[in-house]
Structures are given as structure tokens and as C-alpha cells.
C-alpha positions as CSV (number, residue, x, y, z in Angstrom):
1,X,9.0,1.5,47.5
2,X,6.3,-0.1,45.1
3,X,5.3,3.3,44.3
4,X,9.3,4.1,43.4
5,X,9.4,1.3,40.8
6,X,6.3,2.3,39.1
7,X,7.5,6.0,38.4
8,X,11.0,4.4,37.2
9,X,8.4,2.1,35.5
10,X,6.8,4.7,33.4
11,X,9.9,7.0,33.0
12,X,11.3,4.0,31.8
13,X,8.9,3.4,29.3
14,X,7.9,6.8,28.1
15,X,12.3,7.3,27.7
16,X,12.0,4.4,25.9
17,X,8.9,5.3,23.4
18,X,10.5,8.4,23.0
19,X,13.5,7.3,21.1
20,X,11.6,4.4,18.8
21,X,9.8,7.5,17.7
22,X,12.7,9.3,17.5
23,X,14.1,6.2,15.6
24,X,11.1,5.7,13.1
25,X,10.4,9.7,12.6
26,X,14.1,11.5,12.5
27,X,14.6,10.3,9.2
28,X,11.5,11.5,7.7
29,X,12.0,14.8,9.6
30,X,15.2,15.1,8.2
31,X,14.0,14.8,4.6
32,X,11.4,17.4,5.1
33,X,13.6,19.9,6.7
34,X,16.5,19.4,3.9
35,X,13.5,20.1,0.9
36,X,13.5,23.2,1.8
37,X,17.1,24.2,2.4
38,X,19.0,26.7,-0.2
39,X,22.2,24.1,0.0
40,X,22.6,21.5,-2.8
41,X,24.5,19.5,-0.4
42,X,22.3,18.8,2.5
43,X,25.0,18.3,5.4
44,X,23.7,21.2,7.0
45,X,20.3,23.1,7.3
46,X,21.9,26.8,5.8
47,X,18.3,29.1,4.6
48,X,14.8,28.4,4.1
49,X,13.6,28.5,0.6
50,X,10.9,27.0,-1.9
51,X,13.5,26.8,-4.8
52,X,13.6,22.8,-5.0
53,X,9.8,23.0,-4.9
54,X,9.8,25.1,-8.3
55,X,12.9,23.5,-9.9
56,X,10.7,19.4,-9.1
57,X,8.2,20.5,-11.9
58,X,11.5,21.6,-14.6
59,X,13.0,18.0,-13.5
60,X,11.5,15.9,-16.7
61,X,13.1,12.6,-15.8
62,X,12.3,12.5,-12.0
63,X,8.2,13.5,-13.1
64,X,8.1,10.7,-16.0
65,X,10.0,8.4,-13.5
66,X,6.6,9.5,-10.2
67,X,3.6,8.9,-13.4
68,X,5.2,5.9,-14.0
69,X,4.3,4.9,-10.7
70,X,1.3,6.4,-10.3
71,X,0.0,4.8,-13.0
72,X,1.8,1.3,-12.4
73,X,0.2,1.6,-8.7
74,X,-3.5,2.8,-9.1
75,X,-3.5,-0.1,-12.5
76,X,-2.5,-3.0,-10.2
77,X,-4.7,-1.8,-7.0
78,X,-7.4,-2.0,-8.9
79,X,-6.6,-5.4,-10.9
80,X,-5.4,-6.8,-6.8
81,X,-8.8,-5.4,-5.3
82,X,-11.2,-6.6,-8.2
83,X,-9.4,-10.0,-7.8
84,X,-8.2,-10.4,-3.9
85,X,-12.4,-9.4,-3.1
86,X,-13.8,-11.3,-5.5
87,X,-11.8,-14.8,-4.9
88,X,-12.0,-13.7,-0.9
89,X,-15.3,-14.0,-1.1
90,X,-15.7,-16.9,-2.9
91,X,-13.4,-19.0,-0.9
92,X,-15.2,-18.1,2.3
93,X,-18.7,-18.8,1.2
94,X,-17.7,-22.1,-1.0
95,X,-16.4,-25.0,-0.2
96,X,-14.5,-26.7,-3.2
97,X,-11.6,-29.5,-4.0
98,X,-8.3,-27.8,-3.3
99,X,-9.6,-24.9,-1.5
100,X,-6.5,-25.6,1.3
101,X,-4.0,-25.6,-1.4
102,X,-5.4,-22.0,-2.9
103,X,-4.8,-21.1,0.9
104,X,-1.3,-22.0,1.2
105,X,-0.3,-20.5,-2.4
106,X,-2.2,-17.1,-1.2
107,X,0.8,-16.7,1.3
108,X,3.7,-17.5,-0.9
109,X,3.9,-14.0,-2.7
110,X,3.7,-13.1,1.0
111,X,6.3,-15.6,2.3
112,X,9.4,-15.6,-0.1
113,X,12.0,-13.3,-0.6
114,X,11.4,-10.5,-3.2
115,X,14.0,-11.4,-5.1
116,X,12.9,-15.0,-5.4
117,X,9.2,-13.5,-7.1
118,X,11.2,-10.8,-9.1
119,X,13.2,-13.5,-10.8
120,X,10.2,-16.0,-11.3
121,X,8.1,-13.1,-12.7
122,X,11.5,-12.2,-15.1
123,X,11.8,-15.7,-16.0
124,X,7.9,-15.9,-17.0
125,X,7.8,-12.6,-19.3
126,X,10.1,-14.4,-20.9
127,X,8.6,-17.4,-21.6
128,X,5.1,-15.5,-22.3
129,X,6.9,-12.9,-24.4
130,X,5.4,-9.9,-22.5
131,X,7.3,-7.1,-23.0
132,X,8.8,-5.9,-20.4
133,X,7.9,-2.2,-19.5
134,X,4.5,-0.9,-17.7
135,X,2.6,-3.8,-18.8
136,X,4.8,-5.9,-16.9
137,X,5.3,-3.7,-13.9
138,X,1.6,-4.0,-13.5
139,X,0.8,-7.5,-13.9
140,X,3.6,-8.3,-10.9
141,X,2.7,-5.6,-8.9
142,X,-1.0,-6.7,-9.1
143,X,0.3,-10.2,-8.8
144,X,1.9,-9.3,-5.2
145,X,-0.5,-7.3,-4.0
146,X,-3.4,-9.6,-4.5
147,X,-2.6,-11.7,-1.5
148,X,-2.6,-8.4,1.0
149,X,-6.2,-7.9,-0.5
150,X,-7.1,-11.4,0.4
151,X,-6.4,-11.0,4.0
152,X,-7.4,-7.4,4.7
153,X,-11.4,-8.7,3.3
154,X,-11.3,-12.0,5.1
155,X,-11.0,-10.7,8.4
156,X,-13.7,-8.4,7.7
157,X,-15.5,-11.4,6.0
158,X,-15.1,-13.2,9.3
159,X,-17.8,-11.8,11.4
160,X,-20.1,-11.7,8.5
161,X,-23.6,-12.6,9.0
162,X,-25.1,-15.4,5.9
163,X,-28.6,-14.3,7.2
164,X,-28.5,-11.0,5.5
165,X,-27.6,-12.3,1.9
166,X,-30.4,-14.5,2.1
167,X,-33.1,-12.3,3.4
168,X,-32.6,-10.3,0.5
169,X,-32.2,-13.1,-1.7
170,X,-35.6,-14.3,0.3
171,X,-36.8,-11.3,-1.3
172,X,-36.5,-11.7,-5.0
173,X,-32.5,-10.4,-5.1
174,X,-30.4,-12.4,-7.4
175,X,-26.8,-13.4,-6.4
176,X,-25.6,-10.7,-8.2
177,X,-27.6,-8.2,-7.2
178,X,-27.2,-9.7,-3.4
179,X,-23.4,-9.0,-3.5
180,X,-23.3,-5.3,-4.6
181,X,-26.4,-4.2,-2.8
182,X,-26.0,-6.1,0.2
183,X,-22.3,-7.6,0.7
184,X,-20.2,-5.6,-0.6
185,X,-21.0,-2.6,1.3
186,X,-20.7,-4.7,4.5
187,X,-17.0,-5.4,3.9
188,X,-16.1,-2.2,1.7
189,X,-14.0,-0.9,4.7
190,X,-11.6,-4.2,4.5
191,X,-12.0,-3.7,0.4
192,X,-10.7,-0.1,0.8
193,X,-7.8,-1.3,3.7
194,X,-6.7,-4.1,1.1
195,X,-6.5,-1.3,-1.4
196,X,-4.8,1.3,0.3
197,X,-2.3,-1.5,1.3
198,X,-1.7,-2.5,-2.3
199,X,-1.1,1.0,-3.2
200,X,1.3,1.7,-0.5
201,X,2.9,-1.4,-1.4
202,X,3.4,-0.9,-4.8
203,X,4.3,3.1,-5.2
204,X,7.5,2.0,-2.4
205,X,8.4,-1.3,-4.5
206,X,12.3,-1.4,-5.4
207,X,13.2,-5.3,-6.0
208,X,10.0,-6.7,-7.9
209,X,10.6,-3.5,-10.1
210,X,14.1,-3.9,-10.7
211,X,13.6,-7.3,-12.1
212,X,10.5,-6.4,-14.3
213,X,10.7,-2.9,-15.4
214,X,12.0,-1.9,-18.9
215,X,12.9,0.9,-21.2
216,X,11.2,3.8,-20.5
217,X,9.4,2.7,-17.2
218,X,11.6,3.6,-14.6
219,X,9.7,3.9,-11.4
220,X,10.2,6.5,-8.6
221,X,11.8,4.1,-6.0
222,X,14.0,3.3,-9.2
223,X,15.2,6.8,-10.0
224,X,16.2,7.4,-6.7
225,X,18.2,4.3,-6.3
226,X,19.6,5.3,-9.4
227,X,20.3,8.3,-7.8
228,X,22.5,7.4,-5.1
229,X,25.3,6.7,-7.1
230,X,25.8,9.9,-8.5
231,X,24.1,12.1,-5.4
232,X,20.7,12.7,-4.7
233,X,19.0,16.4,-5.3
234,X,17.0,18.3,-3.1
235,X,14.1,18.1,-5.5
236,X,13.8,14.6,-4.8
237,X,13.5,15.6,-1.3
238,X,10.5,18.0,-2.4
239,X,8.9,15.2,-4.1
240,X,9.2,12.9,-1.1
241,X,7.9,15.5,1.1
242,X,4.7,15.9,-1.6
243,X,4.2,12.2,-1.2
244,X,4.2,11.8,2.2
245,X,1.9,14.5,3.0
246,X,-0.5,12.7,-0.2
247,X,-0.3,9.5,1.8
248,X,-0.7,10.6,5.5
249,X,-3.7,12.4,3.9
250,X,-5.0,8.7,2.4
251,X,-4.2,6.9,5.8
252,X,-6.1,9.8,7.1
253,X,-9.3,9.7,5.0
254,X,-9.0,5.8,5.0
255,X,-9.0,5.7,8.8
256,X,-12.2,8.4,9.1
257,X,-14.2,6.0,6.7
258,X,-13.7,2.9,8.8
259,X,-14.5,4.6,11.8
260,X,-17.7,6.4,10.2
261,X,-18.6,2.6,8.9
262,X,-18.1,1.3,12.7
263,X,-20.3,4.0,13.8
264,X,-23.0,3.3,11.0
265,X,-22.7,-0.8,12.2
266,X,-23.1,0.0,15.9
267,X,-25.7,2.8,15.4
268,X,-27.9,0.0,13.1
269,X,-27.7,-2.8,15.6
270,X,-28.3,-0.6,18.4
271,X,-31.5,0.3,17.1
């Protein structure tokens, strides 16, 4: 009887894992498939073909609309990892007045509702005059993403051992010097995490974006909202298809590094 319930047990659960996958991938499946179907309408799958593929690099608008965000996402990752390491770092080695209170407004970019830090970030370029276009599309996406960098090098900061920074700084290394040589390739796998995580975040931003784009600076997530109200082409299924195979590829090469860097860690205190 007991060994009844555990095979309805498992058939249970694989049935069960079976259709959140189903739930999570179909979608993305679907987009695939219809990028390369001959029919502009995309209700059903009709011939194969690699028209929409061709026709993505005649479609002006919807290229301008993906550099935009290229550009808007690899600016603020970088500006989010500079700053998410650096003040990570600090905060876990110092103790200062009002560290707590940094803590807590870490986590409210992280907290509130999109729309709540879209309209505070509006209301601001105001105030400041900034003109709203890529310049402001990369100072809040940097300014959202920070916090994401904060975590992702704080765990990694969490098992850090002191001893090494000052052994080397034992040995004539100045603080400097200490951090590039010593700590930061220690936590570079949580620095490139925190990155890839900004980057992810920003490129599939919609809200934030809506609220502090401007003429000109339309983002990819944009365009094809912009798109649903007057039908979507199958080029912007091509595109999505390109960019999903560019970030399983990161996630990929992202993953390999942090295992390599577990290996290297384990190998070293092994010996």
C-alpha cells in the first residue's frame, strides 16, 4: 500500500512539473515557432521561412528602438556594478552612523511599486532639469538596479575571510592595491551575478521607462507595447527569438564562470 502512494506520489509530482513547465515555456515556444512562419497573422503555424529574419534588419524604427536599449542597459549595469560593489563593500567592512538607515533605503527601489519610482524619478528630472531621453533612462535604470547589485555581492561578501586583505596588506599592499588584487577577485562571481541581473532587469523594463523616456529614446519593451495596439509583426518575433538565444547564452557563460570560480576556491583550500 505504502509503495502505491509513493508511485501516485511521484506521478503526481512529475504531472505536476510537467505543466509549470509547460506553463513557464509554451509561451516562449510559441514565439519562436511563429518567427519563422510565412503568415503575417500568427493564428496558425502555415510554412517555415527565414523572411522575418531578413525583413528585422529593413525595420529602422524597431532596430533604433533594441540600441536604445542596449545602450540604456550595458550604461546603467556598469554605473549599478561600479556603485552597488563599491558601497557593498564598504558597508560590510565599516561600521559608520546611519549604516542601518542606508540598509533600509537599499530595499526601497526594491520594495515599492514601479510606478511609485517611475513617477518620483519623473518628478525629479523635472526639478533637476535633466532632459528627458537616454540620459534619463540611464540614471533610473542605474538607479534601480543598484540595489540588486548590493545583494548579489553581499552574500558573496558574507563568507569572506578579513585575514587575506591583511596578509597582503602585511606585505607592503596598499588599500587600493589590496582590493583589486586581492578582494575583488574573491567576490567577482557575485560582481558578475549583480551585473547580469541589472542587465536583465533593465533591457525587459516597461514602467520605469515609460515614465522617463523621451523623444527619440524609445526602448524595445516600449515599441512593442506600442505595438499592441496596432498588431504586432513577425519581425518582432525574430528579434525576440535573437534575444533570448543572446541571453540564455549569458546565463550560460555566467553560470560556467561561477562554477569554474567554485572549482578554483575548492581546489586552493584543498591544497
Amino acid at each position: 500500500m505504502s509503495r502505491k502512494k509513493k508511485t501516485n506520489g511521484k506521478l503526481f509530482t512529475s504531472i505536476y512539473n510537467f505543466l509549470i513547465y509547460i506553463f513557464l515555456y509554451l509561451p516562449i515556444g510559441v514565439v519562436i515557432l511563429f518567427s519563422f512562419n510565412t503568415s503575417k497573422r500568427n493564428i496558425v503555424f502555415e510554412n517555415f521561412t527565414l523572411r522575418w529574419y531578413r525583413e528585422l534588419f529593413t525595420n529602422q524604427p524597431l532596430l533604433e528602438a533594441y540600441g536604445n536599449t542596449l545602450i540604456v542597459g550595458l550604461s546603467s549595469t556598469i554605473i549599478a556594478t561600479v556603485i552597488g560593489t563599491l558601497a557593498s563593500y564598504g558597508m560590510s567592512k565599516y561600521k559608520f552612523k546611519g549604516k542601518n538607515i542606508i540598509d533600509i533605503l537599499l530595499y526601497i527601489p526594491v520594495v515599492i511599486p514601479e510606478i511609485v519610482l517611475g513617477i518620483s524619478l519623473l518628478a525629479i528630472f523635472n526639478l533637476s532639469r535633466i532632459p528627458m531621453g537616454l540620459i534619463s533612462l540611464i540614471i533610473a535604470h542605474g538607479t534601480f538596479c543598484i540595489p540588486f547589485v548590493v545583494f548579489t555581492v553581499n552574500a558573496r561578501l558574507a563568507g569572506f575571510d578579513r585575514s587575506v586583505e591583511e596578509a597582503a596588506m602585511d606585505l607592503g599592499a596598499g588599500r587600493i592595491k589590496t582590493f583589486f588584487t586581492v578582494t575583488l577577485p574573491i567576490i567577482l562571481p557575485g560582481v558578475i551575478s549583480g551585473a547580469f541581473l541589472s542587465f536583465t532587469l533593465s533591457i525587459d523594463d516597461i514602467i520605469i521607462s515609460f515614465f522617463t523616456t523621451g523623444p527619440g529614446s524609445n526602448t524595445f519593451p516600449l515599441k512593442v507595447m506600442e505595438l499592441t495596439k496596432t498588431g504586432i509583426t513577425p519581425d518582432v518575433y525574430a528579434l525576440s527569438t535573437i534575444v533570448l538565444i543572446v541571453t540564455i547564452t549569458l546565463v550560460m557563460v555566467s553560470q560556467r564562470d561561477s562554477k569554474d570560480s567554485k572549482y578554483k576556491k575548492m581546489k586552493s583550500e584543498n591544497l
